[in-house]
Every structure is written in C-alpha cells, then in structure tokens.
C-alpha positions in Angstrom: 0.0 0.0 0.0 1.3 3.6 -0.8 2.1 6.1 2.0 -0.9 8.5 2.5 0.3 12.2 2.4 -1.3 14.9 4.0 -0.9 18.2 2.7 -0.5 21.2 6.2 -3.6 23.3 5.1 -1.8 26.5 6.5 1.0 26.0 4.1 -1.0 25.1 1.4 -2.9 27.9 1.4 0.2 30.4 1.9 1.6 28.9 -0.8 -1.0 29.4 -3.1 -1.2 32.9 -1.9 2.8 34.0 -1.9 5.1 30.5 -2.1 7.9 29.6 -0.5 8.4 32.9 1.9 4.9 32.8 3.0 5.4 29.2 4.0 8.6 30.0 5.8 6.4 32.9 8.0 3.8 30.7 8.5 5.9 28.0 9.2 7.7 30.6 11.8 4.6 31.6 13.3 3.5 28.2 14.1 6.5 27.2 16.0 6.4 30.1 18.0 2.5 29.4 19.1 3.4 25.6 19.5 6.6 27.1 22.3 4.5 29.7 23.4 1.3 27.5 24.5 4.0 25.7 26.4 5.5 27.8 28.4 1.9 29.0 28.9 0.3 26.2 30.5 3.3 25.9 32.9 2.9 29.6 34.0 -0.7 29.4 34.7 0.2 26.1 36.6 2.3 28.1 39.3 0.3 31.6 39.2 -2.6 28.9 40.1 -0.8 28.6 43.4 -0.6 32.2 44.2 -4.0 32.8 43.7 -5.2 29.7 46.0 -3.1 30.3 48.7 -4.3 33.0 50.9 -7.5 31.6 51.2 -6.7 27.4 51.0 -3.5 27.5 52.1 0.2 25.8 50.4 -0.2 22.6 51.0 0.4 19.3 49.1 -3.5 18.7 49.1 -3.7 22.5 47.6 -0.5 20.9 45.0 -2.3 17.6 44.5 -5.3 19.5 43.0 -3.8 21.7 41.0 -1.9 19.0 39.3 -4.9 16.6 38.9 -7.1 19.7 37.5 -4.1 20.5 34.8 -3.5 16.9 34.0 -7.1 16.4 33.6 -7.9 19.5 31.7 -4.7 18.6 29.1 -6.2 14.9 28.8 -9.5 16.8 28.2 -7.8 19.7 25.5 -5.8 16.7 23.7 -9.2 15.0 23.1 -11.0 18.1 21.9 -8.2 19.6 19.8 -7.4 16.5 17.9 -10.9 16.0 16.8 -11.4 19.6 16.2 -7.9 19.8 14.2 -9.2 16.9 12.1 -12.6 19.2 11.5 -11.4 22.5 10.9 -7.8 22.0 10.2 -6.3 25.6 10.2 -3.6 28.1 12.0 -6.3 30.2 12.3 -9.0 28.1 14.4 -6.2 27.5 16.9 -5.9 30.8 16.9 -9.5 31.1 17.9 -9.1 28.1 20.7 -6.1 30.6 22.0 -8.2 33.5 21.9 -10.8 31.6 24.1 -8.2 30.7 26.5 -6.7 34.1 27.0 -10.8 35.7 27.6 -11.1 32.6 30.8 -7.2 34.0 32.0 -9.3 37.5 32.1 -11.7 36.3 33.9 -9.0 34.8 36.6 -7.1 38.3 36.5 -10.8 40.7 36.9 -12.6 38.0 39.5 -9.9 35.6 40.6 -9.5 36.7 44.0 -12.8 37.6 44.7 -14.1 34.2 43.1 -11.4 32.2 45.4 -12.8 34.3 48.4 -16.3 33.3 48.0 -14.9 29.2 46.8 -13.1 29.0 49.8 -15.9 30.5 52.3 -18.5 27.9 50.2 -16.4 25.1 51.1 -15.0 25.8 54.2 -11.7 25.6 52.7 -11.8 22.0 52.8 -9.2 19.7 50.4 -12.4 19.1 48.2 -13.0 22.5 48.2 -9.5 23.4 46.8 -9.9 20.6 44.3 -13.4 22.6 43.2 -12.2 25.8 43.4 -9.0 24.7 41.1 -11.1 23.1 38.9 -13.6 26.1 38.5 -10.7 28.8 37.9 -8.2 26.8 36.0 -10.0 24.3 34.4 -11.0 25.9 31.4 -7.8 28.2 30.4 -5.9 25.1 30.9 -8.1 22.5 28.5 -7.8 25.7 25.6 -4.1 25.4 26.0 -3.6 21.9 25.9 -6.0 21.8 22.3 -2.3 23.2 21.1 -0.6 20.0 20.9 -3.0 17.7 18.4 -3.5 20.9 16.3 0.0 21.1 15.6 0.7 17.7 15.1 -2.0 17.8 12.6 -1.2 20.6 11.0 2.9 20.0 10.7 2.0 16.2 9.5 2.8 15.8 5.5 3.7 12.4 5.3 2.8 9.2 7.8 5.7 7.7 7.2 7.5 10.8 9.2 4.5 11.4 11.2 6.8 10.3 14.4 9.4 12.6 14.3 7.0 15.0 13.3 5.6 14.6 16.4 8.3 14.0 18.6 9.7 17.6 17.4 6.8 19.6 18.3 6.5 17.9 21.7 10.2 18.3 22.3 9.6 22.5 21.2 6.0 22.6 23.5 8.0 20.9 26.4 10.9 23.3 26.1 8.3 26.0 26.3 7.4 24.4 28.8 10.5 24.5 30.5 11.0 28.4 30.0 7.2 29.1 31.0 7.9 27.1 34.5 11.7 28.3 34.9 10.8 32.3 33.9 7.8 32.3 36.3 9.4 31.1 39.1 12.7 32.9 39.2 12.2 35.7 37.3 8.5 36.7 37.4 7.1 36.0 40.9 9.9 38.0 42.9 9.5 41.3 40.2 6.0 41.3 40.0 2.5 41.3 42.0 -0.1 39.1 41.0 -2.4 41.4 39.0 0.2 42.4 37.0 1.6 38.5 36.4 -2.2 37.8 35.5 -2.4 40.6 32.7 0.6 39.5 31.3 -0.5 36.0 30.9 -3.9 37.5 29.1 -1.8 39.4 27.2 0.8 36.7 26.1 -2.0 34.2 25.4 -3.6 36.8 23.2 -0.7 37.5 21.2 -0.4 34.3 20.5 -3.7 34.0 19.2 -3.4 37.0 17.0 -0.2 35.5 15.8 -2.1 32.2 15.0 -4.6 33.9 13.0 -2.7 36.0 10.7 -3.9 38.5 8.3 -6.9 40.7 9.6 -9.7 39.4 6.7 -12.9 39.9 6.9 -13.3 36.8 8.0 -10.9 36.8 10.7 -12.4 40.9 12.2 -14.7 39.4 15.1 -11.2 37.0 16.1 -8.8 39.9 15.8 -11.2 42.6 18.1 -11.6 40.3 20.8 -7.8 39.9 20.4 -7.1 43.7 20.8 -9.9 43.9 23.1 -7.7 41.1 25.3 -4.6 43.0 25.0 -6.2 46.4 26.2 -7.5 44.9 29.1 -4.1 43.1 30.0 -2.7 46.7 29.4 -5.0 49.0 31.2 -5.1 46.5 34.3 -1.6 46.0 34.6 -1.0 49.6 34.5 -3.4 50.6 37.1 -2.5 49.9 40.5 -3.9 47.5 42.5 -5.9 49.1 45.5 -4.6 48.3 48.7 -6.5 47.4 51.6 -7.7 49.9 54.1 -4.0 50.4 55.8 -2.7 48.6 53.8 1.7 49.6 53.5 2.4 46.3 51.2 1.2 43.9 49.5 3.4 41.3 47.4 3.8 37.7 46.5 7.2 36.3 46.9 8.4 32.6 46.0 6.8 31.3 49.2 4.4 33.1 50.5 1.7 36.3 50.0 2.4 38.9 52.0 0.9 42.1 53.9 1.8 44.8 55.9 -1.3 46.9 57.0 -1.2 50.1 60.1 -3.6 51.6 61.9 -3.2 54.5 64.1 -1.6 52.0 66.9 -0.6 49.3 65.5 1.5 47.5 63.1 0.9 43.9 61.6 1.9 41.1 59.2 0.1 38.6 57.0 1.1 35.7 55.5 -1.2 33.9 52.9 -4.1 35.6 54.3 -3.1 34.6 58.1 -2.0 37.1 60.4 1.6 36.5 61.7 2.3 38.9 64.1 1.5 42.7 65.3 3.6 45.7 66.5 2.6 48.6 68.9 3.3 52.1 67.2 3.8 54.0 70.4 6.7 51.6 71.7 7.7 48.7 69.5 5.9 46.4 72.0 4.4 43.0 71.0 0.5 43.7 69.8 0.3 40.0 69.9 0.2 38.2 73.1 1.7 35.2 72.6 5.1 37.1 71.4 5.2 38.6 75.1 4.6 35.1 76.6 8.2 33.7 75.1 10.0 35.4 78.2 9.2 32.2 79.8 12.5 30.7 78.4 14.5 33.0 80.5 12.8 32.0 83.6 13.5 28.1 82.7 17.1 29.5 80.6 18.2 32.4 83.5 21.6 32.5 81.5 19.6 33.1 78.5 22.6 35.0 76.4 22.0 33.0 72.9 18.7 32.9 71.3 17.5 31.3 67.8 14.3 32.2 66.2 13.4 29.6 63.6 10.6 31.2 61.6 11.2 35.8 61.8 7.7 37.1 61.3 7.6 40.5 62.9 11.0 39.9 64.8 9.0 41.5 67.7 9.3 38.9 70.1 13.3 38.8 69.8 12.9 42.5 70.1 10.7 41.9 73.1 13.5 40.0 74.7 16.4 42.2 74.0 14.7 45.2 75.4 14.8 43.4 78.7 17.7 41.3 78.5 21.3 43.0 78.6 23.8 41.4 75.8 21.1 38.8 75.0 22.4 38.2 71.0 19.3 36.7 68.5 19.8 35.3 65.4 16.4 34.7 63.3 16.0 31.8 60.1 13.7 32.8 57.4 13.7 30.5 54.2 11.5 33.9 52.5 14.4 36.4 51.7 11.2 39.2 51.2 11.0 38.9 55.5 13.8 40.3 56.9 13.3 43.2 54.4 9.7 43.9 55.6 11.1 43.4 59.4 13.4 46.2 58.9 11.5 48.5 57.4 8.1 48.3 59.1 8.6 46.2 62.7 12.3 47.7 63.7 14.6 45.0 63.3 17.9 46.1 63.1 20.7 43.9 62.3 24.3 44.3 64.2 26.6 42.7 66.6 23.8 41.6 68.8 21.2 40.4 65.9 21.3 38.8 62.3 18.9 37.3 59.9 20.0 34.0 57.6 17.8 33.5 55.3 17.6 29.7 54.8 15.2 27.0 55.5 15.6 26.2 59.2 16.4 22.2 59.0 18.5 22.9 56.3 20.4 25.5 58.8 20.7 23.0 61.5 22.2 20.5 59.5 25.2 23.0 58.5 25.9 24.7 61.6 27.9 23.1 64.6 26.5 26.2 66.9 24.4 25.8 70.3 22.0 28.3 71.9 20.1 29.1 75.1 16.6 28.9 73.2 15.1 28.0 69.8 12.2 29.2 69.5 10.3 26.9 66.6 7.8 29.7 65.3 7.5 28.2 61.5 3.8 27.2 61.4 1.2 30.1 59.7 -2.5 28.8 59.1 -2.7 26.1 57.1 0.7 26.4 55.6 2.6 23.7 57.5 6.0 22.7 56.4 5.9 18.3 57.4 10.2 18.4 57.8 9.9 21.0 60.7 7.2 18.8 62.0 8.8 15.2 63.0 11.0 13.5 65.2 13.9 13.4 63.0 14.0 17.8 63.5 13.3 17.8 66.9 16.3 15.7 67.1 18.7 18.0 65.1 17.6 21.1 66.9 18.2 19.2 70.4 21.7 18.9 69.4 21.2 22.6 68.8 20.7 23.3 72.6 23.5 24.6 75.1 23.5 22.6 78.4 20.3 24.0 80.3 19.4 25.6 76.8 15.4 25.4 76.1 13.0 24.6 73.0 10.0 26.7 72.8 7.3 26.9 70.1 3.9 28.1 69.4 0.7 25.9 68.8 -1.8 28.8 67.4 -5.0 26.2 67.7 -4.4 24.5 71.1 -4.2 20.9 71.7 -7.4 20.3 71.3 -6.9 19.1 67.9 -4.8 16.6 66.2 -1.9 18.6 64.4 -1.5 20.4 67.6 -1.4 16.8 70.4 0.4 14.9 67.7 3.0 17.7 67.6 3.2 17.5 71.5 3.0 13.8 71.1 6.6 14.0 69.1 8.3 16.6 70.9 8.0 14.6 74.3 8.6 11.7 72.5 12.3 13.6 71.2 12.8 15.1 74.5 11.7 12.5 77.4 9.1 15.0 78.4 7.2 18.8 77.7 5.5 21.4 79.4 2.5 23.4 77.9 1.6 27.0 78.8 -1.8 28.7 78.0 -1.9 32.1 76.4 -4.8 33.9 78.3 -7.6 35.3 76.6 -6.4 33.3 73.5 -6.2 30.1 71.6 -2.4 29.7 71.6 -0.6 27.0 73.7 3.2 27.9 73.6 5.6 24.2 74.5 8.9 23.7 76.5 11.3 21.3 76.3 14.6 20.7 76.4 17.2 20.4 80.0 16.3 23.9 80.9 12.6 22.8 80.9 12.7 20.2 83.9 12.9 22.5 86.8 9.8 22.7 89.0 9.0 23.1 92.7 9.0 26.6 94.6 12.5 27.6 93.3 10.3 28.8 89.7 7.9 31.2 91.4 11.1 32.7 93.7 13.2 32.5 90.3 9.9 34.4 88.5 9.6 37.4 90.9 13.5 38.1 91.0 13.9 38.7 87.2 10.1 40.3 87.0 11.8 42.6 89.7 15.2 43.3 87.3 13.7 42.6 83.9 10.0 44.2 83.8 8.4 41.8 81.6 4.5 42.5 80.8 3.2 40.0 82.1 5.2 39.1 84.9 7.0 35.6 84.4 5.0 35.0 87.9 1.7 35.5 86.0 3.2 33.3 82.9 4.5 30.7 85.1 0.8 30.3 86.8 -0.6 29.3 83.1 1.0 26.4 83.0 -1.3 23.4 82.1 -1.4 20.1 84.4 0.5 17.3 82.6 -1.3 14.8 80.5 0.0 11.3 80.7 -2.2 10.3 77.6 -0.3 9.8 74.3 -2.8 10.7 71.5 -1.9 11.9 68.1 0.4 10.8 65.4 4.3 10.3 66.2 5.1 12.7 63.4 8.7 10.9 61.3 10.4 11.9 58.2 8.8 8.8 56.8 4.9 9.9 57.7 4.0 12.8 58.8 0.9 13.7 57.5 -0.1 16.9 58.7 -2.4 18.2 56.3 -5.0 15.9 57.1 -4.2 16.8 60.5 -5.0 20.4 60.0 -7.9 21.6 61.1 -8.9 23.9 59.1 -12.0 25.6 60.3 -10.2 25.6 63.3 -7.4 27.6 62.2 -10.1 30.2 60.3 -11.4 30.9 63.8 -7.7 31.2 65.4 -7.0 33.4 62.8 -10.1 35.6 63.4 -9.5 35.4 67.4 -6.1 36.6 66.6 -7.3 39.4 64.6 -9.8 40.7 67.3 -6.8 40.4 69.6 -5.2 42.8 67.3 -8.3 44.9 67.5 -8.1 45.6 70.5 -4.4 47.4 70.3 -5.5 48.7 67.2 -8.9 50.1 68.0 -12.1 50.8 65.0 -9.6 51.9 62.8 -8.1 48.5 62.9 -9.8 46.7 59.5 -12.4 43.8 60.0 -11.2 40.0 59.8 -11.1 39.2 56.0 
C-alpha cells in the first residue's frame, strides 16, 4: 500500500497565496504558538498557586489539586483539539481556541480573588473544596491550552511515514516551552511582580499568540482579531493601574513562598502571611501587639543564662525585640527561608541587624544541619495557618535542633489552635517523644498554647515562682514571668496523636482547618483591641 500524504492546510494555502516565503512565516509563526502555549500552561500552573493560597493555604493537598485539575484538563484539550484539528484543520482556528483561552485567563485576572474568596468561604476551605475551586478557575484556560498540541501535530503532519518525528519535534519545542514558561515564572516573574500584574501578562501573552495564529486581519478573521485587541487592552489597562490596597494597607506582594501584607492603623503595626496574620507591633513603643510574642520570656525563667537565642521562623521579629529590650547582651539570630522577611522586618517592625542580631535566610532544618552552633533557646515559630512545612514537624528535626541546645538551653514553640486538635497533640505527642518530656503554657484570653522542652525545661518546685519574681523585679516583663508561670497546664499522661517521622507525617490531614479560620479571626480581634475601629475587620 502507498504512504498516504497529508498536505499542512496552513501552508498550502500560503503557498497558493505568496510561495515559499509565505510558507517560511507561516511555518515561523507556528512554532512560536506551539513554544508559546507551552511555556503557557506551565505559567498558569504556578500563578494557580498564588492565587489559591491566601484563602486554601500551600499545602500538598492544595498541590495535588492543582496537578490533577491540569492533567485532567490537558487529557480533556488533547481530546477536543485533535478532533477539532481533524474538523477544521487551520492556524487560524487554533488561533481562535487561543483567543478563548486568553478571555477565561481574564476572567482569573478581573474575578480571581474575589471568586477564590467566596470558593473558599462555600467550602469551608476544605481539600475538596481546593480541588473545586482549582477546577472552576483553572479548568478551562488550561483544557484551551492543551488543544495546542493535536493541532499542531496535525497541522505540521505531511507524510505518515514521518508522522513520528513529526511529532516528537513539536512535543520536544512545546516541552521546552514548557521548561522556559515554568523556569521564567518562578525565578524571574514572581519575585519582580505582583499578581495582578503577572495575571495581565498572561492574558496578554496568550492573546498575542492567538493574534499571531490567525494572521492577516480578513474579513473573515475581524470578530477574532477585536476580541484579540480587546484582550490586550485589558491586559494593558489593568496592569497599568494599581492595585488598591486594603484599608492600611503599607504592602502587599507575592514572593516565592508566601503572600504577604503589611497593613497600620493609628496604633498598631501587623503582618500577613497567605491571608493569616503573623504577628503585630505597637506604634507608640515597638511592643508585641500580639500576646503570645510577650509570653516567650518564659524561656528566661527556665534559661536564666539566656545570652543566645535562635528564632526559627522571623515574622515581625517582635518577640526577639521583646526580649532584647529586657535582656542585657542577650544576642538573636532569626532563620527565614523567605528572603522578602527580613526586608519587611526592617522596614516596618524595627529590626535592626548588628553585633547583637542577624537574619540567615535559609530554610531552618536545612540550617541545623550545617551549623555546629548551640544556643540558650530555639524558639520553633514556623507554622502560619494552614501552611505547615511536614520536615519541621517530626521526630527526626526535633532531634537536630536538640543537638542545637547549650547545656540548660530550652525549646520553645507556638501551637496557634491549642491541643485540642490533632496537628496540635500529635505535635506535643513528638516533641516529648524527642525530648523525654514537655510542658505546655496557655496564652490567656487566647487560643495559643506555647511548649517547652529541652534540660532547661525540667525544673519545678517553689524555686520557679522565687526564680519568676526576681527577674520580674530586674527585667519588667509585661506580664510578669509570675503571672506566665501560673498558666501552666497540668501534665497529661495520655499519648494521643500521630508520632510525626520523616517517613509519615501527614499533617495536612491533621490540620484543622475551620479551626485555624477561627484562630486566625481570634487573633485578629486580639489585634483589635491594640489597634482600636480603625483596625480593619477579619477578611
């Protein structure tokens, strides 16, 4: 049997119009829409993250759903654009399929946030709520994309016997796209620009490439080529126009990791972290606005030699600050794996780096592993909301930040929801587990439990409260370390929760989320009440 031949409609019919240039433009322009589609797809894949997080957090279920979404929505596009490519086999419908694509990324850039609000308040912010809410948003400008690749196999096909390599080329230009798209985005894009502007340039790239597929402006092709320009206007005017920041707002921008806000009111000061609040400042004296930052003093009544202190996790630096204004010589060094928050400390919450204080910015196990150094305290402060990093979790970190400790030296951290749930005991669970033991102090008038362990930690009898009123006496903490020391919670011999290991810890299903909304909303009416009415209302 003879080889069949298919003739490429879009060079036939540049041919016929202008021969063998024509087909080399044509030719050009295809290859550009096949890399550009790639690189596409991947960008939208990682924006998708940035505009789920502040309301469904960064965690592998919010990860898992935007993967199965794309990879559904691709299986979905090859399907459709294969049988339309066989249908209406032109450069110029896939232009049209692009231009469709680039109107649902306008929707995401005009609604998105908004939309992922109301999704996330619908669902309770649930894991199949961040699987509905990915599907909704991303679903459709990711099926459009993915109609790309069958198009351009059938249009670039001339001869089955070369049909292969046809293919294999085009897949090997859209996956190099896709490597630029993914590559560009992450280190080039995200830490320039906000997400309004990274939006309208994905409306506006996704447009251009449709324009490009569709060629010469016939009458045929008008409608096509309006809502093209009428695309790249909106891209243009959007991106160019500020984006309104919240009442009080001083910043607002998304970095590699993380969303992040810094609003004021007329007395107070405070940080957000994919939608979560983080930490607050007093104006009028640099003063902790959130309690649990004033409650860390406790490791200098267990630590009274406390001269070496490491934050894991800076927020606000204010509780370090809170510390230093009290403790003589007392030298803090703070770990931050987001290079954006030791900027924002300096310039909005008074940190100050010098002989007594520094800032690494690296993730904090990874800083452990490389250092040989020991300190009074670390203070584990890593956890915001529902973004919960599982290696900073287990046994196997507890362990590397024991051998972290000076003789007498204490751990400390923060549990925001308690330990009534099971994130919050199973954590307690492994840190006695790593430590033979652990105390647990309440926070008054708030959710927030804060843990100690370590040698420093095993002190009790009469010699604490005599300990506690001779450094309230020298030191003036607010609250007294005698009122701190009376919030201690009895012991609990029980053992419930997960033993959190390297090799399972599963603390997004552990996570309760509708518990952490309503820690994050206590917190906020904490900061309220340093902050007064003009202080904005919970999100």
């Amino acid at each position: 049997m003879s080889p069949v031949a298919v003739e490429p409609p879009l060079v036939a019919a540049d041919e016929a119009r202008g021969g063998g240039r024509a087909s080399r433009v044509t030719a050009a322009r295809f290859y550009v829409v096949v890399a550009t589609s790639g690189a596409l797809v991947m960008a939208l894949e990682i924006l998708a993250s940035r505009l789920l997080a502040p309301d469904f957090g960064n965690s592998v279920y919010v990860w898992g759903s935007i993967i199965s979404v794309f990879l559904g929505a691709m299986a979905l596009g090859y399907r459709l654009g294969g049988r339309l490519a066989d249908r209406r086999p032109s450069l110029a419908a896939l232009g049209r399929l692009l231009l469709a694509a680039a109107a649902s990324e306008a929707l995401l850039l005009l609604a998105g946030t908004p939309l992922t609000h109301a999704l996330a308040r619908a669902t309770g912010a649930s894991s199949l709520g961040t699987l509905l809410a990915a599907t909704l948003l991303f679903g459709p400008p990711s099926l459009l994309l993915a109609t790309v690749s069958p198009y351009a196999v059938r249009l670039a096909a001339r001869d089955l016997r070369q049909l292969g390599d046809t293919a294999g080329r085009l897949f090997a230009l859209s996956t190099a796209g896709s490597l630029v798209g993914t590559l560009g985005c992450t280190f080039v894009l995200i830490p320039l620009l906000e997400l309004r502007p990274l939006l309208a340039l994905l409306v506006a790239v996704t447009a251009a490439a449709g324009g490009l597929a569709l060629g010469r402006a016939t009458r045929g092709q008008r409608v096509p080529w309006a809502l093209a320009v009428a695309l790249l206007a909106v891209a243009a005017l959007t991106a160019a126009r500020p984006e309104p920041l919240p009442p009080g707002a001083l910043y607002r921008g998304i970095t590699p990791y993380q969303s992040l806000e810094v609003g004021e009111t007329p007395d107070a000061r405070y940080l957000r972290s994919n939608g979560t609040l983080q930490g607050g400042m007093r104006l009028a004296d640099g003063e902790p606005a959130v309690a649990y930052e004033r409650h860390v003093a406790l490791a200098a009544l267990f630590q009274p030699r406390l001269a070496h202190a490491l934050l894991l996790g800076m927020g606000t630096a204010t509780a370090g600050n809170y510390l230093q204004r009290r403790l003589p010589g007392l030298q803090v060094e703070y770990v931050d794996v987001d290079p954006v928050v030791p900027r924002l400390a300096a310039r909005y919450f008074g940190f100050r780096a010098g002989p007594r204080t520094q800032a690494h910015v690296a993730d904090a196990r990874r800083f452990l592993l490389v250092t040989p150094r020991q300190w009074d305290l670390v203070l584990v402060d890593v956890y915001v909301g529902l973004s919960v990093p599982f290696h900073l979790t287990t046994r196997e970190f507890f362990a590397e930040v024991q051998r972290h400790l000076a003789p007498g030296g204490v751990l400390m951290m923060n549990l925001a929801a308690g330990l009534d749930d099971e994130f919050s005991r199973s954590i307690e669970r492994t840190v006695a587990a790593s430590f033979g033991g652990v105390r647990a102090f309440a926070v008054p008038a708030s959710s927030n439990v804060l843990l100690l362990a370590g040698p420093g930690a095993t002190a009790y009898g009469p010699e604490l409260e005599q300990r506690a009123r001779s450094l309230d006496l020298r030191w003036r903490f607010s609250p007294p370390l005698a009122a701190l020391l009376a919030t201690e919670l009895a012991p609990r011999d029980d053992a419930r929760g997960v033993l959190l290991r390297d090799a399972y810890a599963p603390v997004e299903s552990l996570i309760p989320v509708g518990r952490m909304r309503a820690v994050d909303a206590e917190r906020w009416r904490e900061l309220r009440r340093v902050g007064g009415d003009a202080m904005p209302a919970h999100p």
